[in-house]
N, C-alpha and C positions, 0 to 999 in steps of 0.2 A: 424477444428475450433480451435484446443488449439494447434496448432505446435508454437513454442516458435521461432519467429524472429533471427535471427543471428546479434549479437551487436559491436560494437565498444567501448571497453573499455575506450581507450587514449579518446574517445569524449566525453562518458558518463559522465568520469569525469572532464570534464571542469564546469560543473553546479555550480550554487554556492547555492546549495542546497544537498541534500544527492543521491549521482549516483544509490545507490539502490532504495529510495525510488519513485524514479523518473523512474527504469526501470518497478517497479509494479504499477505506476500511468499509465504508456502506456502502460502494457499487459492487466490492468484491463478494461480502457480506450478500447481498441478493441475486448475485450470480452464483453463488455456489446453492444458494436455497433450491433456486429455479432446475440447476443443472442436476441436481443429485436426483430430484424426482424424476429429470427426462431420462438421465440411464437406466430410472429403473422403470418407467412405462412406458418407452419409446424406442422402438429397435432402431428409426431412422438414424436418435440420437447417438445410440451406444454404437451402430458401425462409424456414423461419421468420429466417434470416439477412437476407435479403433484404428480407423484410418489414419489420426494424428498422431497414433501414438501417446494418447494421454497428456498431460500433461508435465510438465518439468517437476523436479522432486518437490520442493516447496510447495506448489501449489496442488502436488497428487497427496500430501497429508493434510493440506488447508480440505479440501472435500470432504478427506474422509472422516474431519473433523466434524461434519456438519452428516456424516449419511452412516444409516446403519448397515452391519454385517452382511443385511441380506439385501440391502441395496449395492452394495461393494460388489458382492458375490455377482448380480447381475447385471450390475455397471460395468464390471470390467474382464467376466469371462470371456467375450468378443477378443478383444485387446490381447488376453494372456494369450490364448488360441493362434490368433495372427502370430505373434511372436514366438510359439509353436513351430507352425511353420515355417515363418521366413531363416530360424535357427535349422531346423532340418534342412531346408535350401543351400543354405551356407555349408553346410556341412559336408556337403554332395562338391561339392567347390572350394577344399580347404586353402588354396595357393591363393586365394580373394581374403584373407584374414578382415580389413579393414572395413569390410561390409558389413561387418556388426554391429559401426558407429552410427550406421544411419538407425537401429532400432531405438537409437540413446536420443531424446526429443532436447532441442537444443532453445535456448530463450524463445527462438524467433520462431519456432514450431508451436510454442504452448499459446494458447488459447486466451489464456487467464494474464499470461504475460502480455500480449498482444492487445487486450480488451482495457487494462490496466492503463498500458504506456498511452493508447490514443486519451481514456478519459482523464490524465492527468496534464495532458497537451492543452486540451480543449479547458479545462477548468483553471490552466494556468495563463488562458488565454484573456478567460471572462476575467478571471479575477486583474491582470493587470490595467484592464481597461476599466475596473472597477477603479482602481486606485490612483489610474489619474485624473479623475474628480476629487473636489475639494469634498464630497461625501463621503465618497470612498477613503478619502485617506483622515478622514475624520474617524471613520470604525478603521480602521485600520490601525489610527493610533492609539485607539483604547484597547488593543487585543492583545494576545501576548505573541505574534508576529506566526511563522513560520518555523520548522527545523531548516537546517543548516543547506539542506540537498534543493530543498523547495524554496528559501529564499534566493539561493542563484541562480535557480533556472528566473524567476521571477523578476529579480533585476536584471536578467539578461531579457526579457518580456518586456518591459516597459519602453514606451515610447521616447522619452527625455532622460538627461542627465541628472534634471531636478528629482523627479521624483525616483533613481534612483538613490540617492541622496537622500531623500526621504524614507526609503527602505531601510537604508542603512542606518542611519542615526536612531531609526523607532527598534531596529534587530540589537544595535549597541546596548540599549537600554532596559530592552528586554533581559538579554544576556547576565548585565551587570545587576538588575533586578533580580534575578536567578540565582546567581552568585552569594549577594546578600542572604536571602534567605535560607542555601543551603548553609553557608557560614554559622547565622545564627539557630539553625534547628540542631547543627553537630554541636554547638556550642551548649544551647541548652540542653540536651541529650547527655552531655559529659558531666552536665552537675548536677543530674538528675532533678531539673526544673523545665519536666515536659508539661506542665499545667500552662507554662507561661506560651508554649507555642503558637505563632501566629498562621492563619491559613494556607497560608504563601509557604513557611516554613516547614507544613508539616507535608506536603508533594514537591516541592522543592526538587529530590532528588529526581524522581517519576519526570517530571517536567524538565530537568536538564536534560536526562536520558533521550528523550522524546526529540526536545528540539536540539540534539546531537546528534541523532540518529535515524530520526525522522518515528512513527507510530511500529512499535513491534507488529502488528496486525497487516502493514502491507508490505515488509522487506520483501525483496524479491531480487531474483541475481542480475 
């Protein structure tokens, strides 16, 4: 279930969004496909479910995004039940108050968290090795770069100064390319000359957002 796809770097980065955040919106994306059918036809899955405690809040409503009522229902009565008892347990023991934090699953418990950080290690690993090639840093200059989180882990990834250097100059320009278009899409929006908007201009904002913030689809705590 978590073997990691084999990607195309030159393709990834054509997006005009951030190619990292876009690689962990599709691994997260086919983990949560794969997972929601195993709670609901696989007991081994739904104890070892239960056993972790689920996952962290963000990614316990990412599932249930993708699974229905009567998958929920059996995905996670296991889970409620445990937390059943281990609340009765506690109870029986009320001078231990602090025992209830272990029911609370913490970044480093969740699952989704964990599967996440290694495949964005690993694709940040490929990708800087991609871009210290004179290839790599040829698609690299025609893309509209990374958000803000993924291009410093990535200049901190690269092998030389130069090509961080060359991260940085191609993120400036993206940015400032950014900048222009949102300028001019408020601009024409204010004089009611949206016929005249250019491509760039009309995601302009979506695209700031994005490579500010990194892709709404894998925030995570």
């Amino acid at each position: 279930m978590d073997a990691t796809p084999p990607t195309d770097l030159a393709a990834d980065l054509q997006t005009r969004g951030c190619a990292v955040c876009d690689h962990l919106a599709t691994r997260a994306s086919d983990f949560f496909a794969q997972w929601q059918y195993a709670l609901y036809a696989d007991k081994k899955a739904r104890d070892e479910y239960a056993a972790e405690l689920g996952f962290c809040p963000l990614h316990f409503w990412q599932l249930e995004g993708v699974s229905s009522l009567v998958g929920v229902a059996i995905g996670h009565a296991p889970l409620v039940e445990r937390i059943a008892r281990e609340l009765e347990q506690f109870a029986a023991v009320p001078s231990d108050r602090r025992r209830v934090e272990r029911l609370v699953p913490r970044v480093d418990d969740c699952r989704v968290c964990r599967l996440l950080r290694a495949t964005e290690a690993a694709y940040l690993g490929r990708l800087a090795a991609f871009v210290a090639g004179p290839e790599g840093q040829e698609h690299y200059a025609r893309s509209h770069g990374l958000c803000r989180r993924h291009l410093a882990s990535l200049v901190n990834a690269v092998p030389a100064d130069g090509i961080a250097v060359f991260l940085l100059d191609a993120a400036a320009r993206h940015f400032r390319k950014i900048g222009e278009d949102m300028r001019g899409y408020a601009d024409k929006t204010a004089a009611l000359r949206r016929e005249l908007y250019t491509d760039g201009e009309e995601d302009a904002a979506r695209r700031a957002l994005t490579h500010l913030a990194g892709s709404r689809r894998v925030c995570w705590p």
